[in-house]
N, C-alpha and C positions, 0 to 999 in steps of 0.2 A: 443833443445832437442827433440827426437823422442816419452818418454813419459810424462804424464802431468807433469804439474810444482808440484814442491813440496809442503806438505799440510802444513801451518801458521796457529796455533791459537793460538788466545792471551791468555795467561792461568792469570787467574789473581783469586778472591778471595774476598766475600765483608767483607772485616774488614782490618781492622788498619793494620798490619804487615801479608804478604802472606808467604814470607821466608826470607826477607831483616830482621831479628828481632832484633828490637829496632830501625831502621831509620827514626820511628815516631818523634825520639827525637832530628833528624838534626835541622837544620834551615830554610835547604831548604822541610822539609820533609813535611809540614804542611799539604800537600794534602793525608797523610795517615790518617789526622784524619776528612777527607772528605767524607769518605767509606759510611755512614751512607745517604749523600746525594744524589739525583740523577742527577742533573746536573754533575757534574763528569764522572761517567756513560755512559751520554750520550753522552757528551763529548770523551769517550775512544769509543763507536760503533763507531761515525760516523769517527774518528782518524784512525782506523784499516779499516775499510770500505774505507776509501778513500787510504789505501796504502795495497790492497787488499787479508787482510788476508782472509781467508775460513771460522772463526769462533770468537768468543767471548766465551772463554771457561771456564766456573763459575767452582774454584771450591768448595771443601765444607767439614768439619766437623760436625757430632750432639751430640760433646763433648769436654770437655776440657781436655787438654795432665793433665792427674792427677799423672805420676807415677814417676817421678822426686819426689824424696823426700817424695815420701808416700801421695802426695796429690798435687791441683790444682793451691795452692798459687803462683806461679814462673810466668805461663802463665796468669794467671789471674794480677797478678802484671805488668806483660810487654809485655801485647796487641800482647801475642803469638799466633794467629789465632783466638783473644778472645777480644773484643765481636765478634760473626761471626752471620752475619744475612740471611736469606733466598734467597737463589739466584732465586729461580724459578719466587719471585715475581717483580724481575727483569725485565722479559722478554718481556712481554708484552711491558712495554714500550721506552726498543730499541727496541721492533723490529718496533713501528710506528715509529722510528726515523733513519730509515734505509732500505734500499732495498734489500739488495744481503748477506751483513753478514751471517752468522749463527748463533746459540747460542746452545751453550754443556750445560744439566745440571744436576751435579753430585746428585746424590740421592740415599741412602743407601739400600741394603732390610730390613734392620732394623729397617727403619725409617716411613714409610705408608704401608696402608695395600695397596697389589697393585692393587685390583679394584679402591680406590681414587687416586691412581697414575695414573692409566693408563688413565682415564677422564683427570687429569689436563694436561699430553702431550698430549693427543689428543687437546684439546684445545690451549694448545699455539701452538700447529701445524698448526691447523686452523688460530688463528689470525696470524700468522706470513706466511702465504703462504708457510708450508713447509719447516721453516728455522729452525728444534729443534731437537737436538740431547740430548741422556740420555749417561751418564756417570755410568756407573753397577760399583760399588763398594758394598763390603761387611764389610765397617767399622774395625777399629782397637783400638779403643779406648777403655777400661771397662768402661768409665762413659757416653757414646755414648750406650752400653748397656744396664746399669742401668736407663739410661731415659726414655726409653724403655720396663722397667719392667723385666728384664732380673737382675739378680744376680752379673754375668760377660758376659763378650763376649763368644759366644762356640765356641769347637774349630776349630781348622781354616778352615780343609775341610771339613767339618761341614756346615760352614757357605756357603762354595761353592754348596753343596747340598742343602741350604735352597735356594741360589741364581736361582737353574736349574728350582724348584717350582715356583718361584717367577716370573722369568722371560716368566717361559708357562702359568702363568695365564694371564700375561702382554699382549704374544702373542694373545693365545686364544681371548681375548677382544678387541685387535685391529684386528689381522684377519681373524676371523673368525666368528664374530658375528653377522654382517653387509656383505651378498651377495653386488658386487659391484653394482646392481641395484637395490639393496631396496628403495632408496631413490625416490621417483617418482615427488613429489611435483605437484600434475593433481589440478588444481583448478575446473576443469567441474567434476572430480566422487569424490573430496574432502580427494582423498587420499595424504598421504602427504610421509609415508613410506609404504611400503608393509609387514603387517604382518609376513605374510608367507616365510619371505626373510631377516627377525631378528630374530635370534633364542638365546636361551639362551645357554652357554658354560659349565651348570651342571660340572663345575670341583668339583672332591673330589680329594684332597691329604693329604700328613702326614702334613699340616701346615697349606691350606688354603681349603675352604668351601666354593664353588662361584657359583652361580647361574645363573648371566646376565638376560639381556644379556649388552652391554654394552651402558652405557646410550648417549654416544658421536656419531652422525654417524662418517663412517668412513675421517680421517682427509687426506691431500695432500699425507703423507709420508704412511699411517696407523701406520706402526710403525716406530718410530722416528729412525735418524740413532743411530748408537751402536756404542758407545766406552766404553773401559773398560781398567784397568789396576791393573796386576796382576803379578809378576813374581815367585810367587811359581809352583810348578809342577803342583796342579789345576787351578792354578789361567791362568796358558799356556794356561790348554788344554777348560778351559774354555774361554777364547779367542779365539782359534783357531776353538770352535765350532759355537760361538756365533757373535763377534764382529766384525766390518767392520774397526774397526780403534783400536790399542791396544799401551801402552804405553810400554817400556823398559826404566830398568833405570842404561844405559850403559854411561861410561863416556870417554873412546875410541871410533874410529870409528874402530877398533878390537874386543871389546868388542862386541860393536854394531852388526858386522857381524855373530859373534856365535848366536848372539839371532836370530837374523833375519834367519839365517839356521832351527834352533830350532823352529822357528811358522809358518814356510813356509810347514815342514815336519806335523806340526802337522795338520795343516791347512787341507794338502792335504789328510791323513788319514781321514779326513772327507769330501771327496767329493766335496773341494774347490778349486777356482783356486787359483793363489797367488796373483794376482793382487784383490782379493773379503778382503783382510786384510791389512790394511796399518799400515804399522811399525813406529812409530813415536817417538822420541825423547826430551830431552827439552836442548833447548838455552838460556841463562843465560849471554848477554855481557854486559859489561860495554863499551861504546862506545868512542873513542876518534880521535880528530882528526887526531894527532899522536900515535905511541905507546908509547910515553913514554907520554902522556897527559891520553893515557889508562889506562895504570897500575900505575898512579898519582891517579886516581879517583879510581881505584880498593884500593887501599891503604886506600886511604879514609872512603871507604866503611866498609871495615875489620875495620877500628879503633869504627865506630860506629854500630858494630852487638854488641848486647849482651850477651854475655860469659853464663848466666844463660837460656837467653831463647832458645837459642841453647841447651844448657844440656837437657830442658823439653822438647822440639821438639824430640831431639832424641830418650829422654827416650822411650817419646810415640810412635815413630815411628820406635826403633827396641824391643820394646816391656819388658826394663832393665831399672831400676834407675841406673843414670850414676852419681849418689852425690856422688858416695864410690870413684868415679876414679878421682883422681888430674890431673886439666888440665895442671898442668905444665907438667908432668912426659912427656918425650920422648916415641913417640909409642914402638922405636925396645927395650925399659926397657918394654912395658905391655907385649910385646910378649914373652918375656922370662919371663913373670909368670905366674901359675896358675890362676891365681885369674879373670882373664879376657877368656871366654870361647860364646859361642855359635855366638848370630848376633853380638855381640858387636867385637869378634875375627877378623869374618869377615870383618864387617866393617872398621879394621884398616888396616888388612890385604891386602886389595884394595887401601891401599895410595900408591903411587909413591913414597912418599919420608919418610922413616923410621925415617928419622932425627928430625922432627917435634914434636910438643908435640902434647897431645892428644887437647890440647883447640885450635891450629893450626889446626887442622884436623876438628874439629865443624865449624870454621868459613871458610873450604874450603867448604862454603854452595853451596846448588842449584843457589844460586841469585850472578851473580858476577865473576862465575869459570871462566869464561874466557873473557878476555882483549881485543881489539888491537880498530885497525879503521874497516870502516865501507869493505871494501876490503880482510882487515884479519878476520873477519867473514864471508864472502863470502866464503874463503878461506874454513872454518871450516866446512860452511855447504856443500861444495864440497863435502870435503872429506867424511863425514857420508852418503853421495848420493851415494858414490862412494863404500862403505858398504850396500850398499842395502835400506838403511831408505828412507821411504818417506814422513817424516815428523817432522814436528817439533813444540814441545809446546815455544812458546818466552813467558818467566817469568823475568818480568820486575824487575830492581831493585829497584824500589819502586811500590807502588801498583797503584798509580794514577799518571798520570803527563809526566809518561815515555815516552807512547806511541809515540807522535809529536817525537823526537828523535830519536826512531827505523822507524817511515814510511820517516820519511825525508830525512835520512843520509843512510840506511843501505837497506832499499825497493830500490831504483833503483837503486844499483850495483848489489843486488839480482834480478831482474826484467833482468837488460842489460846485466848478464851470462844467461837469461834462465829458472834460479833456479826457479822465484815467477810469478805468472799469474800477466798480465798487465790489465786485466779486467775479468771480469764474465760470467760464461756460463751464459743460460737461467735453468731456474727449481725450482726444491728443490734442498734442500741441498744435500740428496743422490746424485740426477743430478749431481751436480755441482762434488763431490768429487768421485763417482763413471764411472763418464762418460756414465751413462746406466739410463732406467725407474725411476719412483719414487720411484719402491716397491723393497723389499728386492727380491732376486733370490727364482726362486720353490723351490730350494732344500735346503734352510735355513730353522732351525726347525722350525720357524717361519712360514713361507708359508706350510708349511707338514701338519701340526695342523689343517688345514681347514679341508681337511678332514675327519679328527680324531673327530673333532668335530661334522662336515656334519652326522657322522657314528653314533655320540653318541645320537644329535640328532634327527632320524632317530628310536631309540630303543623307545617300548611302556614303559610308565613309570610305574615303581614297587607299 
């Protein structure tokens, strides 16, 4: 291939069930209720490291799917992304058990104020050499709100505008706080940073009240790479302003190409090139040695999701109690009624096959949708390459355990088309997945700020 190989991260999740929900209850599953350990873990960096994914990509809830049924009972009964425990504290110690990996870590702007945010990735950017990327979500949950001290969730481009705050305080204190030669460390004149060359970031906005300056110097990346995923109309253009890697959640490689047209154009309205955004994907196989050994184990699979936690997952995640709609009924009977309207319409509306029932259609989950051998995934990930994606979340059918299975079998026929890198640049992780410096480009808001800042500090104060 003439460009880089395609981006691999293992998207995974620390709790019991990530989207396989209920395979805790296999036989073979016993390693879903391992999540809480760390040998596992470690286990899965150095698995993916050795079959050279780009990333370890945590992700994350800070609530329970409550709207199934008016309440949290359903997820909390069947280890629906529940218990879910802190990914960040993770990190540190794959990264001592690891060299070249990365690690993504999802974190809400609802969840820290972002001066103690920006300290802790600065820091694990530090201990890791550079290997930490932030995951920008703005939460979907009301009881992820109310944790929060929030009533409900507000509304949705709402929450995109608190994200724009969020994220220039984020900047501001990673670039702009810290001149890149503050740092002196003179043991003969016993300077160790240069006053004059840390300034504080005085932000005032409508949410946050920051002073700095920022207590971390600056870390390998300063600011960690960006990823985000968003497919509303803000949720685009706020990727296209912001992110260096952004998620779509296309289940064609037709599909696929619309989006990928859609954040290329948006991209470039902002002064981007199109290779500064990578369009990424999720792969979801069950692997076999034949296809019909595939779709044996796919089978399998589908008999042990569970029909309820599926309902809760969805609720929460198109934003509707789905207890009133009987999973028996045939999608093409909801379509022809009333009674099923806005995400939930849609949502049916994108199945392939009308014939199915609606509880067919729950358990055509993320984990699983697609079958064959390790060749006929190859095959899949052709084709979305060949749609423009340049990347792909691998969410494993179970949460622990899988990994050895996807690097062994399915990494080098991806590796010997081309598709997967057979080894690692040198760098950070921007290095590695951007092909360029450590730091974000000048003309990311990011890098703009210095200025803005340089200017503000600069002014005598009132």
């Amino acid at each position: 291939m003439t460009r880089r190989q395609l981006i691999f991260n293992a998207f995974t999740h620390v709790t019991p069930n990530h989207h396989s929900h209920g395979y805790w209850r296999h036989p073979e599953g016993h390693g879903q209720l391992d999540y809480k350990r760390l040998k596992p873990w470690l286990e899965l960096a150095r698995t993916v490291e050795r079959g050279c994914f780009d990333t370890v990509f945590l992700a994350d809830v800070v609530g329970v799917y409550d709207r199934f049924r008016g309440n949290g009972d359903t997820a909390i009964r069947t280890a629906m992304q529940f218990p879910s425990l802190d990914p960040a504290s993770l990190v540190s110690a794959l990264a001592a058990a690891t060299e070249h990996v990365g690690f993504a870590v999802t974190s809400s702007v609802i969840q820290d104020h972002p001066f103690d945010f920006a300290r802790r990735m600065s820091t694990l950017d530090h201990l890791s050499d550079g290997r930490v990327a932030w995951n920008i979500v703005t939460s979907y949950l009301d009881n992820a709100a109310r944790n929060f001290g929030q009533d409900k969730l507000e509304e949705h481009d709402e929450r995109y505008r608190w994200a724009e705050e969020y994220v220039e305080v984020a900047y501001k204190l990673w670039e702009a706080s810290w001149e890149d030669d503050a740092l002196v460390a003179d043991v003969d004149t016993g300077v160790f940073a240069e006053p004059s060359k840390v300034r504080k970031i005085l932000h005032r906005g409508a949410r946050y009240s920051v002073e700095g300056p920022h207590l971390a110097e600056p870390s390998p990346q300063r600011t960690p790479l960006l990823f985000q995923a968003g497919g509303s109309e803000a949720g685009r253009t706020f990727a296209a302003r912001h992110a260096e890697a952004t998620f779509i959640a296309a289940r064609t490689p037709e599909s696929a190409a619309k989006h990928v047209a859609d954040l290329r154009s948006r991209a470039r309205a902002f002064g981007r090139r199109d290779d500064e955004l990578k369009i990424i994907v999720s792969l979801a196989p069950v692997i076999g040695s034949t296809e019909q050994e595939a779709h044996a184990r796919r089978r399998e699979l589908k008999e042990w999701l569970s029909l309820e936690a599926l309902q809760a997952f969805y609720s929460g995640s198109l934003g509707v109690d789905l207890s009133d709609i009987d999973p028996g009924r045939p999608l093409s009977e909801l379509l022809l009624t009333n009674h099923v309207r806005g995400n939930v319409r849609a949502f049916i509306e994108a199945a392939p096959d009308r014939t199915v029932t609606f509880g067919d259609l729950l358990k055509e989950t993320v984990s699983g949708r697609f079958a064959g051998t390790p060749e006929q995934i190859a095959d899949e990930v052709e084709r979305y390459a060949r749609a423009g994606v340049d990347g792909f979340n691998v969410v494993p059918v179970t949460t622990l355990g899988w990994w050895s299975e996807f690097v062994d079998q399915v990494v080098p026929v991806l590796q010997k088309r081309g598709l997967m890198q057979t080894h690692y640049a040198p760098g950070t992780l921007r290095e590695k997945l951007h092909g360029r410096g450590p730091y974000l480009p000048d003309h990311h808001p990011a890098r703009v700020l210095r200025e803005v800042v340089r200017k503000d500090a600069a002014q005598p104060a009132l």
